[in-house]
C-alpha positions as CSV (number, residue, x, y, z in Angstrom):
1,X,-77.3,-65.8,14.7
2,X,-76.3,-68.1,12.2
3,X,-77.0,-65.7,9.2
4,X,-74.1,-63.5,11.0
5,X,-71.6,-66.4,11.3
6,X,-72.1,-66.8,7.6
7,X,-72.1,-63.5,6.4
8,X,-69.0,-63.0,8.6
9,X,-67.0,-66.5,7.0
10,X,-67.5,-64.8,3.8
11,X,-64.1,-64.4,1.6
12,X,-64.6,-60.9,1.0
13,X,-65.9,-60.0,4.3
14,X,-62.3,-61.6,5.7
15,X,-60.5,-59.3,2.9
16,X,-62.5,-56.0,3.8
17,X,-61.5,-56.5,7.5
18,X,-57.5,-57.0,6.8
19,X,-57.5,-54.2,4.3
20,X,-58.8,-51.7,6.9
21,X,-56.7,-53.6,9.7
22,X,-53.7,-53.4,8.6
23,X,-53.6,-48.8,8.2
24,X,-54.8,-49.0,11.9
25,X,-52.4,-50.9,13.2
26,X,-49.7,-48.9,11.4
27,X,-51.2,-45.7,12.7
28,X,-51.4,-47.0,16.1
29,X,-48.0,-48.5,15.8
30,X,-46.8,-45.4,14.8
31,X,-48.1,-42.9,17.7
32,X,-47.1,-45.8,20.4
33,X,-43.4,-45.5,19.6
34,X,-42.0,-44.3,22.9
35,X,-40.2,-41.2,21.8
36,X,-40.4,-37.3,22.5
37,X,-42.0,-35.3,20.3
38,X,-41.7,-31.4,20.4
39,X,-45.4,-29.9,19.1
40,X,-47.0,-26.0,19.4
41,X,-50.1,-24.8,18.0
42,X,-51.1,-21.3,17.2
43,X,-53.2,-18.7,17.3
44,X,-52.8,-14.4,16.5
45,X,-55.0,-11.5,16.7
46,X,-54.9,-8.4,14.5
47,X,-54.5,-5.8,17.8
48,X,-54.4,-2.7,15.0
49,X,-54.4,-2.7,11.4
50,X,-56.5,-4.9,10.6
51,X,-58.3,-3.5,7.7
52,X,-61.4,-1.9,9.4
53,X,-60.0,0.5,11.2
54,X,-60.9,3.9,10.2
55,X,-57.8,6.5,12.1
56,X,-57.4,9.9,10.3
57,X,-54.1,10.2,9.1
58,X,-53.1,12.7,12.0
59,X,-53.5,9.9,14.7
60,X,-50.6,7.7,15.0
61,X,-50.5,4.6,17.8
62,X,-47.0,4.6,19.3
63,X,-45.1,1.6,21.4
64,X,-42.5,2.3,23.5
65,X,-42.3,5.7,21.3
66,X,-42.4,3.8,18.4
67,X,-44.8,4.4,15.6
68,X,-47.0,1.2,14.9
69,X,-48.9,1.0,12.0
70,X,-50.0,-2.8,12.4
71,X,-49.9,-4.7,15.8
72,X,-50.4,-8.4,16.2
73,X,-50.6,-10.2,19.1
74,X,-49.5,-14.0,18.5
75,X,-50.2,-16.8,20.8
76,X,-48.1,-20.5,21.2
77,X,-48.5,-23.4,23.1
78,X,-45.2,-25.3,22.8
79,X,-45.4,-28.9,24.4
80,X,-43.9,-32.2,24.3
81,X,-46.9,-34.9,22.7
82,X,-44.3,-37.5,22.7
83,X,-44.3,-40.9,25.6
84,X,-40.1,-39.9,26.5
85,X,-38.4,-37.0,27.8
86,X,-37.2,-33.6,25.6
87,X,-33.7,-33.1,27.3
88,X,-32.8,-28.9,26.3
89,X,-29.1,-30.1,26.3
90,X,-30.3,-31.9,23.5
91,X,-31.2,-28.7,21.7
92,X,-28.2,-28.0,19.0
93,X,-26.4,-25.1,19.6
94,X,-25.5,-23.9,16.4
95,X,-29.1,-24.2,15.2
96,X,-31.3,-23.3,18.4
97,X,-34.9,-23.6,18.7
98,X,-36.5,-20.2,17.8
99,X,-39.4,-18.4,16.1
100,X,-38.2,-16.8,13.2
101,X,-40.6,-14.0,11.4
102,X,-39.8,-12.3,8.4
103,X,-37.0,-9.6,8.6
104,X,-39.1,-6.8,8.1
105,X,-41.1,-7.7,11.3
106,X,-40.0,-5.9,14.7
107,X,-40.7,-8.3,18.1
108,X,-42.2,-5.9,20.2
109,X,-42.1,-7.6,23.5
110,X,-42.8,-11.6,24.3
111,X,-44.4,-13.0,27.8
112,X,-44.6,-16.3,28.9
113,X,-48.4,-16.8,30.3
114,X,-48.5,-20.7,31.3
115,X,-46.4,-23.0,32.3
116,X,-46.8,-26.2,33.5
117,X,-44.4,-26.5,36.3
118,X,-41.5,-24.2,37.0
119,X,-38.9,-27.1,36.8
120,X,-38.6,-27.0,33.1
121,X,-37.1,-23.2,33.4
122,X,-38.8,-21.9,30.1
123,X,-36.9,-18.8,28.5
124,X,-37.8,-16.3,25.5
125,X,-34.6,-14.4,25.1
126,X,-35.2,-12.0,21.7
127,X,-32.3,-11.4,20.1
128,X,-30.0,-8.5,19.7
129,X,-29.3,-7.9,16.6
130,X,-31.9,-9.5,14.4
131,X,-35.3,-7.8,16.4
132,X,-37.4,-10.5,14.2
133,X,-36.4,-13.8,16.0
134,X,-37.6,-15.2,19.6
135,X,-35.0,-17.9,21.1
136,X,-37.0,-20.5,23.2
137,X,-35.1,-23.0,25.6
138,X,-35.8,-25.1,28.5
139,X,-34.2,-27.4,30.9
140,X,-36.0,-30.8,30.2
141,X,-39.8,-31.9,28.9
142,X,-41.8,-34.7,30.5
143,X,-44.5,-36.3,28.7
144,X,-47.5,-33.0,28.6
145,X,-45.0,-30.8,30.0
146,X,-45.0,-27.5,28.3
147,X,-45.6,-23.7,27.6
148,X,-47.7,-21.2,26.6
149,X,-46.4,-17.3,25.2
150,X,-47.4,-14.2,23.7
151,X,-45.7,-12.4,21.0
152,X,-46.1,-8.7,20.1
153,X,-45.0,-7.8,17.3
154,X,-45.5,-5.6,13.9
155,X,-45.7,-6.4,10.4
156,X,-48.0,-8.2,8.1
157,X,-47.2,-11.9,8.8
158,X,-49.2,-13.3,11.7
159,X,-47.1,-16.2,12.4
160,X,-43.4,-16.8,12.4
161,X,-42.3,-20.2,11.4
162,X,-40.7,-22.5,14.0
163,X,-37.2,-23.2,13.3
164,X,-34.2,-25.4,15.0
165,X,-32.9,-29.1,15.8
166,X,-33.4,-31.1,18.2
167,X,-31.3,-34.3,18.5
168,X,-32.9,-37.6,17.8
169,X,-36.3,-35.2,16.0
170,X,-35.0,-35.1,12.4
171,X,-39.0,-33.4,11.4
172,X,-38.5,-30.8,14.6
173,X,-41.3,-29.1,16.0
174,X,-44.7,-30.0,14.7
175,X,-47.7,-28.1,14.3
176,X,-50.9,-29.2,14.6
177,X,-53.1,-27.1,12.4
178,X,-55.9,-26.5,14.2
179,X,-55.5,-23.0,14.9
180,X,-59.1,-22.4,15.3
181,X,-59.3,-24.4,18.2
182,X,-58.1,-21.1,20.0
183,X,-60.6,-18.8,18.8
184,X,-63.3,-17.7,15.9
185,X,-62.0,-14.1,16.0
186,X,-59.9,-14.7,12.2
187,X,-62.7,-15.9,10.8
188,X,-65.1,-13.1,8.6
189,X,-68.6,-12.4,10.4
190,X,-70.3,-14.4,7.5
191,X,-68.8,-17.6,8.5
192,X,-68.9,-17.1,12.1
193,X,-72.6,-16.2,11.5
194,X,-73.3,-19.3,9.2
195,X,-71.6,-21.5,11.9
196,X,-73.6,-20.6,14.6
197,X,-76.8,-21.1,12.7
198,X,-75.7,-24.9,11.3
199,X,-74.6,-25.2,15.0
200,X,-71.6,-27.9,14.1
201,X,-72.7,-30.2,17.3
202,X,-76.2,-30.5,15.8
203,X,-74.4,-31.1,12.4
204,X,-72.4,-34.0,13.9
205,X,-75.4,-35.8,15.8
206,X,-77.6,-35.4,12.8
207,X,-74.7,-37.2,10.7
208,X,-74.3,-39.6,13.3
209,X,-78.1,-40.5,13.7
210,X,-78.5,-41.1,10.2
211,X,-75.6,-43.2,9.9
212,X,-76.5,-45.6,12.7
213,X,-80.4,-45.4,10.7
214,X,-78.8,-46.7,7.7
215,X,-76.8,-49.0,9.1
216,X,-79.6,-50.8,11.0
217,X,-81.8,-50.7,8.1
218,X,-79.1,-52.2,6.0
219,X,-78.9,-55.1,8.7
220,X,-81.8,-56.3,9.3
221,X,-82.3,-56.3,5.5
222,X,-79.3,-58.4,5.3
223,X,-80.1,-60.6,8.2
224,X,-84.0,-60.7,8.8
225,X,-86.3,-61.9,5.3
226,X,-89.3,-60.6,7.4
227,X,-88.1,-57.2,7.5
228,X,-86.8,-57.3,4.0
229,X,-90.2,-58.4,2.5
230,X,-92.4,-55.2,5.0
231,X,-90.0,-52.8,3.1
232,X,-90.7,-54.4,0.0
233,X,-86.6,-54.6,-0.9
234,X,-87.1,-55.8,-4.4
235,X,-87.8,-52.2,-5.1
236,X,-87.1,-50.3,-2.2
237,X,-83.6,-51.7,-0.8
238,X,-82.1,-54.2,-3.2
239,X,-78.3,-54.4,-1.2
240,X,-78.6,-54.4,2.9
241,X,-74.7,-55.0,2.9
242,X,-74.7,-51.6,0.8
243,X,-76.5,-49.8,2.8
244,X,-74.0,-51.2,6.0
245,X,-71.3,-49.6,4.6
246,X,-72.8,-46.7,3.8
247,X,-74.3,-46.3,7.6
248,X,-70.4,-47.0,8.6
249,X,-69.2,-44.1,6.3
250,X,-71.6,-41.6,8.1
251,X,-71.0,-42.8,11.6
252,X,-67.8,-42.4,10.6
253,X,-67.2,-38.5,9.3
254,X,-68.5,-36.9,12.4
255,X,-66.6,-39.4,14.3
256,X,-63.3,-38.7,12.5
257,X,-64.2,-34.8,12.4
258,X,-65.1,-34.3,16.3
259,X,-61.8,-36.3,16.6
260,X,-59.6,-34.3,14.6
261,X,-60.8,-31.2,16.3
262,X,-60.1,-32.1,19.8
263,X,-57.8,-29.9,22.0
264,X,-54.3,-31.8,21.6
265,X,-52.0,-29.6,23.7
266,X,-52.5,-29.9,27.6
267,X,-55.7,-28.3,28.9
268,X,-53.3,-26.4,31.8
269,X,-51.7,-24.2,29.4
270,X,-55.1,-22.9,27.5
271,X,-55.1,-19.0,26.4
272,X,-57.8,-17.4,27.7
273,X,-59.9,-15.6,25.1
C-alpha cells in the first residue's frame, strides 16, 4: 500500500492526471450546459437503381404515372438532445427548418412513422413550387421529444442536407454521423461478410481483455519485487508503469468505440428494418 501512495505523490504522476483532467471536465462542462439542441440522424435505401438491377430497356417502373428511373427511400430521426425546451415559434420564418435536396431531385411523397407524443404537432408540408424541399415544423420539443419520417424521392443524392435557424442554435441542427447504426444494407457484401466473421463484440472483449492483462502485469511489476523477479523483468519487462499505460490505451479504444456507436436518438422513435 505504501508503494502506491508513493508512486501516486510522484510529480509527474500529479502532471499526467491534470493534463487528462482538465479535456474531461471541459467536455463534461460542455454537454451539461442546460440548453436545447435540435439533432437527426440518417439512414436511405436504394429502392431501384441501385446498380444491380438488370430491367430490359422496355420495362419502365412508374409512380403516380411517373417514370422512375432511381427510387430512394430516406429515413430521419429528428429530436431534441439538448436539457431545455425547442419552442417552433422559435423557428425563423424567413429561413424555416427544411430538408433541402439537390434541384434535380423530385420528393415523391414523405410520411411521418414515429412520433413521440402527439403534443408536439409534427408537420412535413413539401413545397409547391420547388418539388426538392420538405418543410418540417412543430409546436414545442421537450428534452427526447422527437420524430421519425420517410422520404421518397428520385435522383442520385441519398440524403438532403438539413437547412434553417433556430433562435438561440447559431450551429442548427446536428447530425450525428452514425448512419450505420440504422442498418448494414449500404455497405458492399465484402464488408458485411468480413464483419460478421471478425464479429465486432468479440473484437471489443478481446481488446478489452488484453488491455486489463497488460495493465495488471504492468502493476504488479511496478508494485510487487516478487513478481518482477518470477518474470525475470531485467529482460522480459524493464517499465511496469509502461506497460500501465499501455493496458489503459487498450481498455480504452473499445471503450471509446462501443461508446461512440451507441444509439443517441430516443429508442421510441427506431425505424424498423
Amino acid at each position: 500500500m505504501d508503494q502506491i501512495f508513493t508512486f501516486f505523490n510522484q510529480g509527474w504522476v500529479a502532471s499526467l492526471i491534470a493534463i487528462i483532467g482538465i479535456p474531461i471536465a471541459y467536455f463534461i462542462a460542455k454537454h451539461v450546459r442546460h440548453k436545447g439542441k435540435p439533432c437527426y440522424q440518417r439512414y436511405a435505401r436504394v429502392l431501384l437503381g441501385g446498380g444491380e438491377d438488370d430491367l430490359p430497356s422496355e420495362v419502365s417502373i412508374k409512380y403516380d404515372g411517373d417514370d422512375v428511373k432511381k427510387l430512394t427511400r430516406t429515413s430521419i430521426i429528428f429530436w431534441n438532445h439538448g436539457t431545455e425546451i425547442l419552442n417552433g415559434e422559435d423557428i425563423v420564418l424567413s429561413d424555416p427548418l427544411r430538408l433541402e435536396f439537390p434541384s434535380e431531385v423530385t420528393i415523391l411523397n414523405s410520411k411521418i412513422i414515429k412520433e413521440t407524443k402527439s403534443s408536439n404537432e409534427f408537420e412535413l408540408k413539401q413545397d409547391e413550387e420547388n418539388k426538392y424541399i420538405l418543410y418540417l415544423s412543430y409546436v414545442y420539443l421537450d428534452p427526447r421529444d422527437g420524430v421519425s419520417f420517410e422520404i421518397l424521392h428520385d435522383g442520385e443524392m441519398k440524403y438532403p442536407k438539413f437547412e434553417g435557424v433556430i433562435k438561440g442554435i447559431p450551429k442548427g441542427v446536428f447530425r450525428f454521423s452514425s448512419d450505420s447504426l440504422f442498418s448494414d444494407d449500404d455497405m458492399p457484401n465484402f464488408m458485411r461478410k468480413t464483419l460478421k466473421l471478425l464479429n465486432k463484440n468479440l473484437m471489443y472483449l478481446f481488446l478489452f481483455i488484453s488491455g486489463a492483462v497488460v495493465f495488471l502485469t504492468g502493476f504488479l511489476v511496478e508494485f510487487f519485487p516478487e513478481f518482477s523477479s518470477f518474470l525475470n523483468s531485467n529482460q522480459v519487462i524493464r517499465d511496469g508503469v509502461g506497460y500501465m499505460v499501455l493496458g489503459v490505451l487498450y481498455i480504452l479504444l473499445p471503450t471509446f468505440m462501443i461508446w461512440d456507436k451507441r444509439i443517441k436518438y430516443p429508442k421510441s422513435l427506431k425505424l424498423d428494418r
